[in-house]
KOLLUMKE-697023 format. One record per residue: z, y, x of N, C-alpha, C, CB in turn. Coordinates in steps of 0.02 Angstrom, whole numbers, plus 32768, in hexadecimal, padded with zeros to 4 digits. Glycine has a CB too. Layout:
residues N
ZYXZYXZYXZYX
...
This chain:
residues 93
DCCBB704EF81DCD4B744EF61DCA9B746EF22DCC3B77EEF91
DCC1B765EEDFDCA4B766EEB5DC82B7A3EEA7DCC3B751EE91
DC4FB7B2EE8CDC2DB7F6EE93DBFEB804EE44DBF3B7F2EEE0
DBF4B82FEE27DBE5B835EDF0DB96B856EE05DC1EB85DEDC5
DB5FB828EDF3DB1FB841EE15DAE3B86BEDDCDAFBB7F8EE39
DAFBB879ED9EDAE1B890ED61DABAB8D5ED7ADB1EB89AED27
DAE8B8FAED9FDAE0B94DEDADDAA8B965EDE5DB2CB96BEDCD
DAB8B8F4EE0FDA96B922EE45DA29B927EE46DABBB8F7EE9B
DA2AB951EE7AD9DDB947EE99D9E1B939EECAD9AFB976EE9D
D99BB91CEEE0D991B8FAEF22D9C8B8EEEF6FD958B920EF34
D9B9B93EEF72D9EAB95DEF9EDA2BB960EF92D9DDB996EFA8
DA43B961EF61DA96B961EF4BDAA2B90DEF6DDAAAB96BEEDB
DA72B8D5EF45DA94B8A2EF4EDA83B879EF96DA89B87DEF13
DA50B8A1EFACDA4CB885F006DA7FB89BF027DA0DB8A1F037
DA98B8E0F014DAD7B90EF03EDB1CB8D0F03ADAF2B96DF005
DB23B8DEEFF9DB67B8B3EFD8DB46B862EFF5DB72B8BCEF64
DB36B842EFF1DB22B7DEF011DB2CB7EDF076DA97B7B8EFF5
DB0FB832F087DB29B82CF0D5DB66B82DF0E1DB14B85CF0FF
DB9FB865F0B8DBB8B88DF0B1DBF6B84EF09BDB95B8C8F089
DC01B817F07EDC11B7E4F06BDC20B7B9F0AADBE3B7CFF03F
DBF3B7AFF0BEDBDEB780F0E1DBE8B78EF13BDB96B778F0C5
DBEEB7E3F14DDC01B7FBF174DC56B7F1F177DBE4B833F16F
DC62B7EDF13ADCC1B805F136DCD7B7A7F13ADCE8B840F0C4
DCB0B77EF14BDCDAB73FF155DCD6B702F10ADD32B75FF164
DCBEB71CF0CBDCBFB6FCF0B0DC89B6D5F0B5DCCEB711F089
DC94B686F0B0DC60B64EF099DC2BB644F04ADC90B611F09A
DC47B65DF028DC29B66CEFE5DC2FB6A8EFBCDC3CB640EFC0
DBFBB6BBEF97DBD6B6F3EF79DBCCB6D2EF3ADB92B70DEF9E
DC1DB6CEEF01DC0EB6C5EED0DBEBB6EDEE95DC34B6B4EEC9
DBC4B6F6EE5CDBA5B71CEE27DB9EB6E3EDEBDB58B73FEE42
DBC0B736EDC1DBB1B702ED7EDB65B6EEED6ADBCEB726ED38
DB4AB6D0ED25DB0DB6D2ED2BDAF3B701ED02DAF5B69AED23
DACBB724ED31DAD1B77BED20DA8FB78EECD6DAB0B7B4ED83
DA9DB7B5ECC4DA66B7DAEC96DA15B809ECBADA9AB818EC6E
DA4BB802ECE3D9FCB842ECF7D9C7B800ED22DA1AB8A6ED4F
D9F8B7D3ED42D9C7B792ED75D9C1B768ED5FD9D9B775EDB2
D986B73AED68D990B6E1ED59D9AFB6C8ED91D944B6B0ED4F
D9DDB6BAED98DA19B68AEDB7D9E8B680EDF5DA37B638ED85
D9D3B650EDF0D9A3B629EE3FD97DB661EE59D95CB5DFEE2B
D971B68FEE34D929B6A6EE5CD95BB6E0EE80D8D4B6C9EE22
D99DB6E5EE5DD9D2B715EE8FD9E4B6FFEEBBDA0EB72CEE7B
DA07B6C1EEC0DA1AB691EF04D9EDB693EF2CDA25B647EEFB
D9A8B692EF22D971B683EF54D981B6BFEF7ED91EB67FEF36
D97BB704EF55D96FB739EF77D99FB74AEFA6D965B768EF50
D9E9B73BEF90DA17B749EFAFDA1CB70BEFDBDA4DB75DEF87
D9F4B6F3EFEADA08B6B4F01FD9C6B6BEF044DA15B659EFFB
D994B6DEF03FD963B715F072D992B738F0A6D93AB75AF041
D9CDB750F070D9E2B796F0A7DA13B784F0C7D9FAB7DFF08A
DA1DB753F0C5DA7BB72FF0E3DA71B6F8F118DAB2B6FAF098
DA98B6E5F14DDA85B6A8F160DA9CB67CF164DA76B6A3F184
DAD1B687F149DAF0B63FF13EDB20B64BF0FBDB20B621F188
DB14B679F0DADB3DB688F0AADB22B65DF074DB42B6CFF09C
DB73B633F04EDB70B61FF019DB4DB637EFDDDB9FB61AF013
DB1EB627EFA8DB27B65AEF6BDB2EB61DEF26DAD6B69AEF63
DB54B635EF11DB52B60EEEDEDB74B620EE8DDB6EB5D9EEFC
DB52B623EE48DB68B63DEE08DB84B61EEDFEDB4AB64BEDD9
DB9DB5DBEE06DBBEB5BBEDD3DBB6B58DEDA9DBCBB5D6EDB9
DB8BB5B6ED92DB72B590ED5CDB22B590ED47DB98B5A7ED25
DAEFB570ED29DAC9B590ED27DAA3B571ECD8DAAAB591ED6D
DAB1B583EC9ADAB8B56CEC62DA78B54EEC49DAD2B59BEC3B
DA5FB526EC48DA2BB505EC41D9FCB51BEC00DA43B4C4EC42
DA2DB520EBB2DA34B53BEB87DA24B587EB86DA67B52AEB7A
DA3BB5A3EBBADA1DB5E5EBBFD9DAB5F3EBDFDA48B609EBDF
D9B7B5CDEC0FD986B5DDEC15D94FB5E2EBEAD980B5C7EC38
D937B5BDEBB1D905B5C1EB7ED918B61BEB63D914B579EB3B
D95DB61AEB67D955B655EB2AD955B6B6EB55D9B3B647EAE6
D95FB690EB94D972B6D5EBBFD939B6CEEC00D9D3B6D5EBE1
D905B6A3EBFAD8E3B69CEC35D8ADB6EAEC28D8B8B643EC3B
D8A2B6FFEBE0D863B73BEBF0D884B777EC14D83CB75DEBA2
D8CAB796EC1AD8E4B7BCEC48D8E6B7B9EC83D90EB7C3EC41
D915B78DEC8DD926B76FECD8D8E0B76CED0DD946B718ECCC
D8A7B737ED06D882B750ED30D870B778ED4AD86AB74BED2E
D850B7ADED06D818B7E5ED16D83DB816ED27D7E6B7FBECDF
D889B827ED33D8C8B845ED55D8C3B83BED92D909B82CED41
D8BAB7FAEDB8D8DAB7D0EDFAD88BB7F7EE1BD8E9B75AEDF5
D844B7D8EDFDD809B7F1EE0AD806B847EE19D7E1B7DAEDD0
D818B863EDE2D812B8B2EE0AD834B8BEEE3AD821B8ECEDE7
D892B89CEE27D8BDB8D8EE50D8C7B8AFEE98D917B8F0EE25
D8B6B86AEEA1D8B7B854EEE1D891B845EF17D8CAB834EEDE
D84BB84EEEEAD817B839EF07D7FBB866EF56D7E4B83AEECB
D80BB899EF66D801B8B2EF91D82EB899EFCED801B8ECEF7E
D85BB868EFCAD88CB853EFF5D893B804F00ED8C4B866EFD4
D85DB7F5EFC5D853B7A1EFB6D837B784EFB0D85EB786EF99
D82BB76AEFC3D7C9B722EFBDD7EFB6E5EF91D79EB6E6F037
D7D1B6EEEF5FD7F3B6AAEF30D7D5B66FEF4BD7E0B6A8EED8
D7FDB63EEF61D7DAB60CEF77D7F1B5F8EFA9D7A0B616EF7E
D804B5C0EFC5D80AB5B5EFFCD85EB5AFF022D7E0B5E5F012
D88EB5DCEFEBD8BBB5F0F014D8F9B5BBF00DD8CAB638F005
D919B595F049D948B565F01DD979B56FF063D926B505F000
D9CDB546F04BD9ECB54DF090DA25B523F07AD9FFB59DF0B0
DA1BB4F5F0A6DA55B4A2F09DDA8BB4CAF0B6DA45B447F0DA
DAC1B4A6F074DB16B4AAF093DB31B471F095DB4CB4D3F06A
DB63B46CF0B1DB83B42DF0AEDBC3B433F0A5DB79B406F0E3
């Protein structure tokens, strides 16, 4: 399922990744959003899921130099109460 994650907060996008992931789908696609840095969203949303896919797509290499001062200090306020950076990983096959 594809999902547009720009709008959300914390709580919007833990609701919507269960909420996904409750209804049968294997993956939790997102573009690579403005308001998140790509990875540090997957992490979070792969905190709240357990076996749910997440994956952008893409993740522009080129864009990180020029979009990395948003994206963090975004992921840091609006997820951090939900998320321990660090640590979080989950093999698919």
């Amino acid at each position: 399922m594809f999902v547009f994650t720009d709008s959300m907060d914390a709580n919007e996008l833990t609701h919507t990744a269960k909420r996904v992931e409750a209804l049968g789908y294997s993956t939790l696609w997102y573009r690579e959003a403005f308001k998140y840095e790509p990875l540090a969203l997957e992490g979070f949303l792969f905190s709240q899921t357990t076996k749910l896919v997440v994956a952008s797509g893409i993740c522009n290499i080129y864009a990180r130099r020029h979009r990395l001062g948003d994206g963090p200090a975004n992921a840091k306020r609006d997820l951090r109460r939900a998320f321990r950076f660090g640590g979080v990983a989950r093999a698919t096959r």
